[in-house]
Jmol script that loads the backbone (N, CA, C; Angstrom):
load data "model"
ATOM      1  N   UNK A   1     -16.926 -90.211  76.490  1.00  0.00           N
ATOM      2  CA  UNK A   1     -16.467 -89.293  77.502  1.00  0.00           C
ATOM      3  C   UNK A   1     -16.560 -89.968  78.872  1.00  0.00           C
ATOM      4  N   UNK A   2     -15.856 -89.640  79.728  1.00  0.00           N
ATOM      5  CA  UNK A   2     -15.872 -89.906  81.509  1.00  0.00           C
ATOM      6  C   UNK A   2     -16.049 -89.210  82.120  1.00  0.00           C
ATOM      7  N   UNK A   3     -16.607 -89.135  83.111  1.00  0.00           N
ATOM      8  CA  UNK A   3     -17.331 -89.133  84.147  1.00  0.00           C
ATOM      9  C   UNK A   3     -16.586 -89.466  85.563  1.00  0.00           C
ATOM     10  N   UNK A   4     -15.834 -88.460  86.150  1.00  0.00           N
ATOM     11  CA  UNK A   4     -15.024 -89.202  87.501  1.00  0.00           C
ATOM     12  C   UNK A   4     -16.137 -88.689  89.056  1.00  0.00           C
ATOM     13  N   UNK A   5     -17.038 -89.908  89.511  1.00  0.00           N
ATOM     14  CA  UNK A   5     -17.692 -88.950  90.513  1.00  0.00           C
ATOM     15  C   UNK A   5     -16.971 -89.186  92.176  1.00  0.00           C
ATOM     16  N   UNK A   6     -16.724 -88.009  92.623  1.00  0.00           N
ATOM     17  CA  UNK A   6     -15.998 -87.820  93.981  1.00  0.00           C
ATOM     18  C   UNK A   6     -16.390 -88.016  94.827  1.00  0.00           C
ATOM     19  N   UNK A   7     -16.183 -87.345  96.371  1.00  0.00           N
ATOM     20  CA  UNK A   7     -16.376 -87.521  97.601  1.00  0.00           C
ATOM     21  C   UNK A   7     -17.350 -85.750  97.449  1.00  0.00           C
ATOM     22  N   UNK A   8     -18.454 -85.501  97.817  1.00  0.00           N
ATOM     23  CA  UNK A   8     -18.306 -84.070  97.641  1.00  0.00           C
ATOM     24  C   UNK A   8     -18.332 -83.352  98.842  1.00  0.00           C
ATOM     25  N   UNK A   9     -17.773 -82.369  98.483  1.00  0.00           N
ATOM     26  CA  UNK A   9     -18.203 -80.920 100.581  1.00  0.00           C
ATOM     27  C   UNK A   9     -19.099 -81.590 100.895  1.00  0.00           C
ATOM     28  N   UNK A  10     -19.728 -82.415 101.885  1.00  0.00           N
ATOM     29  CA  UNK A  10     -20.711 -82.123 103.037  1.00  0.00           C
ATOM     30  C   UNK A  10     -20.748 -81.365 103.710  1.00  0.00           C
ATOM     31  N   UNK A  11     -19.518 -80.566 104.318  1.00  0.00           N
ATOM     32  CA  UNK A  11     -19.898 -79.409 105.234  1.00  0.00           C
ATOM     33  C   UNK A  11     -18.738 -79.422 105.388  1.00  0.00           C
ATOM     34  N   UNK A  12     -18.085 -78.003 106.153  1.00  0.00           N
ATOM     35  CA  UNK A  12     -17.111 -77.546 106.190  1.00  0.00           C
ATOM     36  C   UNK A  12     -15.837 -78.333 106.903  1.00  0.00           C
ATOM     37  N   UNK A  13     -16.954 -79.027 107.830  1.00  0.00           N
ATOM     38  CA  UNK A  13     -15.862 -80.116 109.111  1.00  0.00           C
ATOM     39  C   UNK A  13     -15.934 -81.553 108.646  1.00  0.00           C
ATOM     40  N   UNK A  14     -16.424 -81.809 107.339  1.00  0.00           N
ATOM     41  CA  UNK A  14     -16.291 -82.976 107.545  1.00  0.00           C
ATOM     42  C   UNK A  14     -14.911 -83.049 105.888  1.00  0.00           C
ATOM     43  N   UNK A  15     -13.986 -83.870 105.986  1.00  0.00           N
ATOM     44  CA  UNK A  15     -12.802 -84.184 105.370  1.00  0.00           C
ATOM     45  C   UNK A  15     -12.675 -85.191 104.263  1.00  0.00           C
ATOM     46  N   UNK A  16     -13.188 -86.383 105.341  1.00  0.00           N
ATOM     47  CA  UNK A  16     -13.376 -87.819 104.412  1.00  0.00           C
ATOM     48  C   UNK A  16     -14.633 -88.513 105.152  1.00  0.00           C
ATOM     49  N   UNK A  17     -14.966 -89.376 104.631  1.00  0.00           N
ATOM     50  CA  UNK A  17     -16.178 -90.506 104.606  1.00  0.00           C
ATOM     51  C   UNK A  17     -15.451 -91.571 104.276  1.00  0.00           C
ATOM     52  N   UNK A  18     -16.080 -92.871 104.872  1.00  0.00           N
ATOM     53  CA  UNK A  18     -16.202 -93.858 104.830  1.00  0.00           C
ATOM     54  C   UNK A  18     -17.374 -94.513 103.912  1.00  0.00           C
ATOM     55  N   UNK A  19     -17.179 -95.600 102.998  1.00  0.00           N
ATOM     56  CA  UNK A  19     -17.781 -96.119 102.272  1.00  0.00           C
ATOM     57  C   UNK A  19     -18.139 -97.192 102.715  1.00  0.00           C
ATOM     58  N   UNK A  20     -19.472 -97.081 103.591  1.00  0.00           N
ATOM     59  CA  UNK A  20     -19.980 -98.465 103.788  1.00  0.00           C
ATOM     60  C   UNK A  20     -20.824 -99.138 103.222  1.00  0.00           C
ATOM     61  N   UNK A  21     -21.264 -98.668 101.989  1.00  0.00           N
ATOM     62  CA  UNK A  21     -21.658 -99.870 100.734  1.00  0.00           C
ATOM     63  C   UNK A  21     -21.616 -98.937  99.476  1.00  0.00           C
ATOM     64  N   UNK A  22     -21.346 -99.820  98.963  1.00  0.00           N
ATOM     65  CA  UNK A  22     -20.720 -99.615  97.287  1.00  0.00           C
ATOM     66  C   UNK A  22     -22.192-100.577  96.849  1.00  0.00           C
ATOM     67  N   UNK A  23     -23.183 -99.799  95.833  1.00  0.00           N
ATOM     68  CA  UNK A  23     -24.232-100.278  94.951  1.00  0.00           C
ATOM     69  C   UNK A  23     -24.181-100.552  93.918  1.00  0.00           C
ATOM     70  N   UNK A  24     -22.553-100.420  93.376  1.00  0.00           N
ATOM     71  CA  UNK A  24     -22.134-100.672  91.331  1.00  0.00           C
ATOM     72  C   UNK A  24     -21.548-101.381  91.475  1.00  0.00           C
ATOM     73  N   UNK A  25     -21.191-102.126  90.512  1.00  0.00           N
ATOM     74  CA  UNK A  25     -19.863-103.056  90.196  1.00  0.00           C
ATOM     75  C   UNK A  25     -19.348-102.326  88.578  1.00  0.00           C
ATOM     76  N   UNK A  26     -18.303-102.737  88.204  1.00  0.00           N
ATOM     77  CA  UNK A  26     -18.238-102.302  86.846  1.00  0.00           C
ATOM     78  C   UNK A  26     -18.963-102.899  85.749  1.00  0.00           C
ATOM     79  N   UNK A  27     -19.202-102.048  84.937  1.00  0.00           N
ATOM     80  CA  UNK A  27     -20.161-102.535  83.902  1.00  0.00           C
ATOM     81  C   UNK A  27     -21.675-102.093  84.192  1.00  0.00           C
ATOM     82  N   UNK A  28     -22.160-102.092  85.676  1.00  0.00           N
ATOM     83  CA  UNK A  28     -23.268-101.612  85.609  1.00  0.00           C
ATOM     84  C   UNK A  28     -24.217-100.209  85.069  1.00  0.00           C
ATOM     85  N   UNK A  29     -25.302-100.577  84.616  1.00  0.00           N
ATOM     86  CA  UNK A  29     -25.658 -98.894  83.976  1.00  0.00           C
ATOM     87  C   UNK A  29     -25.938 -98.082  85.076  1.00  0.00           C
ATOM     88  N   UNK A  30     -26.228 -96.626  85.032  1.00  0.00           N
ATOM     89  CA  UNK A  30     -26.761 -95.741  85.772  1.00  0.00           C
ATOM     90  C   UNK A  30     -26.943 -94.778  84.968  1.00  0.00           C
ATOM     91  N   UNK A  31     -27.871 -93.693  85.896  1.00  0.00           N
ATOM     92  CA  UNK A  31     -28.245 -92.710  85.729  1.00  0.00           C
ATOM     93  C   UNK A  31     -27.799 -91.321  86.307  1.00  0.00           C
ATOM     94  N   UNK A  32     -28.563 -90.695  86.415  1.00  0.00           N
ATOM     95  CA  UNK A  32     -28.495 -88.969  86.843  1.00  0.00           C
ATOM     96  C   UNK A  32     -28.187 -90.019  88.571  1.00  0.00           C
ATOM     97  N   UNK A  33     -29.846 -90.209  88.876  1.00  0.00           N
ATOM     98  CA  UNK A  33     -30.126 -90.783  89.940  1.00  0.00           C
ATOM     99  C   UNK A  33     -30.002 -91.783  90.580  1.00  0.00           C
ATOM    100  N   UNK A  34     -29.241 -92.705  89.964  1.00  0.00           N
ATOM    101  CA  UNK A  34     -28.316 -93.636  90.647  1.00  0.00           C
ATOM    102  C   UNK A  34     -27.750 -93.629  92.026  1.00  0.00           C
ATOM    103  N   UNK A  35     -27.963 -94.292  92.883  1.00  0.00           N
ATOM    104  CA  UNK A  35     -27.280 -93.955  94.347  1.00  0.00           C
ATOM    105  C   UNK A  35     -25.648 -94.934  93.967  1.00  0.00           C
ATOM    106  N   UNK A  36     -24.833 -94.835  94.096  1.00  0.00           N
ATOM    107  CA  UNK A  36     -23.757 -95.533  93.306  1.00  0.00           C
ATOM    108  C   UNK A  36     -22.805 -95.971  95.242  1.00  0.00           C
ATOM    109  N   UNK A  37     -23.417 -95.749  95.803  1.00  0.00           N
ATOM    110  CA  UNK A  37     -22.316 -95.406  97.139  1.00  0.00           C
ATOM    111  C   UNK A  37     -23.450 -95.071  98.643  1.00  0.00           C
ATOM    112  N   UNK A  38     -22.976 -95.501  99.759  1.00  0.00           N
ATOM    113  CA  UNK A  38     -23.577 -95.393 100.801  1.00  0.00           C
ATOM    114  C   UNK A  38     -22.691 -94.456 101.439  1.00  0.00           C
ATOM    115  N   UNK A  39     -22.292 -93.415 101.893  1.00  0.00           N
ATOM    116  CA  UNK A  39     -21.249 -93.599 102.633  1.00  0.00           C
ATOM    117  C   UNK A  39     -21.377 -92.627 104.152  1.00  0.00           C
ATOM    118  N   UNK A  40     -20.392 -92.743 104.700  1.00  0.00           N
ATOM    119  CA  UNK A  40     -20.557 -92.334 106.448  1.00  0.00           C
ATOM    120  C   UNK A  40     -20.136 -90.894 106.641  1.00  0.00           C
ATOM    121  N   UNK A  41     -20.120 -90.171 107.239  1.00  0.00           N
ATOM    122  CA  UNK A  41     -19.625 -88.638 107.410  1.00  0.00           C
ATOM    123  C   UNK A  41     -20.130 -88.345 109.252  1.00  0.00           C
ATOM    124  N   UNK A  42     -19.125 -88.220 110.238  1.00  0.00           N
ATOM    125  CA  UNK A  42     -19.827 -87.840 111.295  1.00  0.00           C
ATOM    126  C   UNK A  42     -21.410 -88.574 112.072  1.00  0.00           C
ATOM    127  N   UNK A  43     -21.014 -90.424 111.234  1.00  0.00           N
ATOM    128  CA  UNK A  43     -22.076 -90.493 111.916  1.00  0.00           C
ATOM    129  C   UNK A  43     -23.107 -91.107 111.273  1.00  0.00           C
ATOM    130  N   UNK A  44     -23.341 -89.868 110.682  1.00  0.00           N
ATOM    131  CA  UNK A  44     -24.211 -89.897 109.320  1.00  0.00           C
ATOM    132  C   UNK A  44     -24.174 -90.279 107.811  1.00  0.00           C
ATOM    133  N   UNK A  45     -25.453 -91.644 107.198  1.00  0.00           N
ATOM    134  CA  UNK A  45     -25.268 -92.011 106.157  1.00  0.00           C
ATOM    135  C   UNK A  45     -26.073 -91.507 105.128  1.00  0.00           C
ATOM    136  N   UNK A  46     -25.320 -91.262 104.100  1.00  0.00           N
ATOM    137  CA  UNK A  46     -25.577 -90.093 103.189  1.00  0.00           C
ATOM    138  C   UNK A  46     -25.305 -91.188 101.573  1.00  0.00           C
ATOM    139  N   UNK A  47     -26.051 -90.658 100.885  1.00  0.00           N
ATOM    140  CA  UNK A  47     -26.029 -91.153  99.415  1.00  0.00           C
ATOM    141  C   UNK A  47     -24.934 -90.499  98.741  1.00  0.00           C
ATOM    142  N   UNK A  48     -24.427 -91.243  97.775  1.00  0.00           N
ATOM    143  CA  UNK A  48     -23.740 -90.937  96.846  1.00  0.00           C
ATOM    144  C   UNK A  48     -24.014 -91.160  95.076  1.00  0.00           C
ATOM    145  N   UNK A  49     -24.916 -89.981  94.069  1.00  0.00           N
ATOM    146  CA  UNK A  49     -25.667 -90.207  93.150  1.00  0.00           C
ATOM    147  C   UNK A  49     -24.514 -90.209  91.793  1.00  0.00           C
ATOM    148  N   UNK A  50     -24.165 -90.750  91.000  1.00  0.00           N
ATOM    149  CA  UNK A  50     -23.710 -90.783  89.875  1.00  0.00           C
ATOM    150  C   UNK A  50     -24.317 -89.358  89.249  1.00  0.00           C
ATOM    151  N   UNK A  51     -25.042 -88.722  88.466  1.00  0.00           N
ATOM    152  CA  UNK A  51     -25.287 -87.715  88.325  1.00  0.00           C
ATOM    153  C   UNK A  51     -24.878 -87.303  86.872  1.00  0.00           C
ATOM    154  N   UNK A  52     -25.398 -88.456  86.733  1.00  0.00           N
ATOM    155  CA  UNK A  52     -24.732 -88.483  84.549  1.00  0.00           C
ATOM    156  C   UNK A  52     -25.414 -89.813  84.695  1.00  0.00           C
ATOM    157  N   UNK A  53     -25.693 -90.206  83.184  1.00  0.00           N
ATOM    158  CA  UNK A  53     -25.851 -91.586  82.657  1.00  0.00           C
ATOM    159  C   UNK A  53     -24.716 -91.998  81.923  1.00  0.00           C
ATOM    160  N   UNK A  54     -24.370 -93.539  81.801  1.00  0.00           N
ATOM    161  CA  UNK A  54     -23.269 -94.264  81.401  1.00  0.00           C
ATOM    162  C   UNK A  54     -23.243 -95.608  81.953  1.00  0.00           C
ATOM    163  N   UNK A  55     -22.441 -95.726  81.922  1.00  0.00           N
ATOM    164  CA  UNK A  55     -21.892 -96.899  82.284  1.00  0.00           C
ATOM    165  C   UNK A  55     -20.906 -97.382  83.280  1.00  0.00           C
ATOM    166  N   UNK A  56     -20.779 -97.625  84.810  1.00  0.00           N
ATOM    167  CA  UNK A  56     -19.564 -97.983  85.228  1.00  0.00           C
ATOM    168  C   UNK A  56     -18.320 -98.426  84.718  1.00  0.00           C
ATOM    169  N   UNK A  57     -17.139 -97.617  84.921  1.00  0.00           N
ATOM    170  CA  UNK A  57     -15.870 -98.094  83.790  1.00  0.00           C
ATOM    171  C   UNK A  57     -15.153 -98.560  84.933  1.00  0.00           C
ATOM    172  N   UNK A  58     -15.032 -98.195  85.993  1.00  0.00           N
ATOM    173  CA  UNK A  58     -13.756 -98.282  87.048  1.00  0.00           C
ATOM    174  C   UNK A  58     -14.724 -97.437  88.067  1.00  0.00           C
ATOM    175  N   UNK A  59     -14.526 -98.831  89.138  1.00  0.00           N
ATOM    176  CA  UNK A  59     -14.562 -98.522  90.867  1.00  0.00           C
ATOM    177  C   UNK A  59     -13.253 -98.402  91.463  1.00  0.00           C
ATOM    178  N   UNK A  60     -13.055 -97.026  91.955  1.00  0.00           N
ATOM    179  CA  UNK A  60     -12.328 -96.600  92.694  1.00  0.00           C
ATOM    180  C   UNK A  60     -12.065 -97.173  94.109  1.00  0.00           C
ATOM    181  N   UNK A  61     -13.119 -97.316  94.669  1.00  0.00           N
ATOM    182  CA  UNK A  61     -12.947 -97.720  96.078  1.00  0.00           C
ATOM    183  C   UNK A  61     -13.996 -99.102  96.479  1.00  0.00           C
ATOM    184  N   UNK A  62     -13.055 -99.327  97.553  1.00  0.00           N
ATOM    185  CA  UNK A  62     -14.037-100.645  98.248  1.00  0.00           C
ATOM    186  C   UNK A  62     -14.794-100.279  99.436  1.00  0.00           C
ATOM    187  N   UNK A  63     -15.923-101.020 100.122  1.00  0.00           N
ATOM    188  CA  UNK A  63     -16.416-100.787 101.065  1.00  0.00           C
ATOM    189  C   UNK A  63     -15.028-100.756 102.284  1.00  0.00           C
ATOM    190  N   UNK A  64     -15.663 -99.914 102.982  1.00  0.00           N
ATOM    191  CA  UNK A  64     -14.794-100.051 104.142  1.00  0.00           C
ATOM    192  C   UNK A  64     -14.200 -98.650 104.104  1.00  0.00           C
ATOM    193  N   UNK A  65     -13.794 -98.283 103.255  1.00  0.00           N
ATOM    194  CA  UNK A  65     -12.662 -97.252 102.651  1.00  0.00           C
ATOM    195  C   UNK A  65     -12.778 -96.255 102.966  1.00  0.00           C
ATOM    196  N   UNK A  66     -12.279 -95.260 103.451  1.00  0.00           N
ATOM    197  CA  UNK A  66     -11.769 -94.238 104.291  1.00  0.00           C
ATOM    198  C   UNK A  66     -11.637 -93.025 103.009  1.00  0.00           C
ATOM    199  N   UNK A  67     -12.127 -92.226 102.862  1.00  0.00           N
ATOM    200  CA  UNK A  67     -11.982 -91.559 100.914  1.00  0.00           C
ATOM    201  C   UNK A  67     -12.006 -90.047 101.518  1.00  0.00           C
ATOM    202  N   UNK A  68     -11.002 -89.196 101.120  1.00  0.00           N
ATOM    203  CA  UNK A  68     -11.256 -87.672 101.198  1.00  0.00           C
ATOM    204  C   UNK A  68     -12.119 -87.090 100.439  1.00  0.00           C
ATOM    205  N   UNK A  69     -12.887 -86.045 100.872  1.00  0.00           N
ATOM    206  CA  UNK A  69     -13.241 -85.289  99.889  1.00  0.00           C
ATOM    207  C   UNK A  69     -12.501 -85.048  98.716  1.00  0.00           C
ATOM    208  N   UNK A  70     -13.230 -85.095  97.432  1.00  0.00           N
ATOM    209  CA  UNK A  70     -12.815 -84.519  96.245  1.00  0.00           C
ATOM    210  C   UNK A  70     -11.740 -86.144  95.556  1.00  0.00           C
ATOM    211  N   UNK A  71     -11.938 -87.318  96.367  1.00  0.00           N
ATOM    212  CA  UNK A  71     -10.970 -88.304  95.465  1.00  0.00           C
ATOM    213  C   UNK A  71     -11.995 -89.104  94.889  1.00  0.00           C
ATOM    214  N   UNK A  72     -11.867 -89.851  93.965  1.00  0.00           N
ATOM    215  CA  UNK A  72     -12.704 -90.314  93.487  1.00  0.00           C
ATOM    216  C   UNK A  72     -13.238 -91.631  93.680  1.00  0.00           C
ATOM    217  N   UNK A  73     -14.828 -92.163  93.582  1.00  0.00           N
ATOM    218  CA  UNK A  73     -15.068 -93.149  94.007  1.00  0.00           C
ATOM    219  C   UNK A  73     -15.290 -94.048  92.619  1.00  0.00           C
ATOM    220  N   UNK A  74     -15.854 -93.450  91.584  1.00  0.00           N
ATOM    221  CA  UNK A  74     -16.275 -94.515  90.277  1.00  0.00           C
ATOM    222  C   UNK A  74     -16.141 -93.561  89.462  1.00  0.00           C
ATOM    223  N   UNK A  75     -15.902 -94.397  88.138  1.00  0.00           N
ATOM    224  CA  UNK A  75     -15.994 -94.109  87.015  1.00  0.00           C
ATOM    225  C   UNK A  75     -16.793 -94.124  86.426  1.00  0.00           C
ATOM    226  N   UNK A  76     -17.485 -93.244  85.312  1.00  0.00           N
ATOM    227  CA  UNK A  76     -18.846 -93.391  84.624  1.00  0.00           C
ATOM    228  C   UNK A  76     -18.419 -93.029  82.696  1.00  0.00           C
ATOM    229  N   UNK A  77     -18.434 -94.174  81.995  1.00  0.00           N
ATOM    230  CA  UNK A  77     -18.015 -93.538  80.793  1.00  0.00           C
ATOM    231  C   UNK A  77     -19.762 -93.115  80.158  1.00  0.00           C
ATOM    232  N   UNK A  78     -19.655 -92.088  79.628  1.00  0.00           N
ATOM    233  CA  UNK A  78     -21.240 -91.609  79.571  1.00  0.00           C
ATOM    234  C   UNK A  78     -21.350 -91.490  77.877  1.00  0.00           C
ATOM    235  N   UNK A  79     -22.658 -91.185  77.394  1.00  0.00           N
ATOM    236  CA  UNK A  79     -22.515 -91.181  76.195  1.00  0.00           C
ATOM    237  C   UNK A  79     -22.708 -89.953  75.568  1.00  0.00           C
ATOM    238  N   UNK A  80     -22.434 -89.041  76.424  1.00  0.00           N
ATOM    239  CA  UNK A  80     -21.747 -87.606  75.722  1.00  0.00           C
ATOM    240  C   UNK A  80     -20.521 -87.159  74.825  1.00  0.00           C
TER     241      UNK A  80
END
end "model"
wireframe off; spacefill off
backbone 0.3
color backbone group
């Protein structure tokens, strides 16, 4: 099964984030608690947790990257 994890609501005003560090590559394992993503919102740098266990299948985005809420940043094929 997969696992697509997003950009999520931070708050009502904020739209998109910026990804200023990416902590996976593909192939890497994770967890629930995995920080998989650094990313920016207003300023502010905020974690981004995988929130399943699996496996990285596909990185969506690169550092730098400009990402709306709700698009996706990685892939997680999990073993559900």
């Amino acid at each position: 099964m997969r696992k697509i994890v997003t950009v999520p609501e931070y708050g009502e005003d904020i739209t998109e984030v910026e990804i200023s560090v990416m902590f996976v590559k593909e192939g890497d394992s994770v967890d629930d608690d995995t920080v998989v993503a650094e990313v920016l919102a207003d300023k502010a740098a905020m974690e981004l947790r995988a929130g399943c266990t699996g496996k990285i299948e596909q990185v969506h985005q690169a550092e730098g990257a400009i990402v709306k809420v709700g698009e996706p940043v990685v892939s997680v094929a999990t073993d559900d």
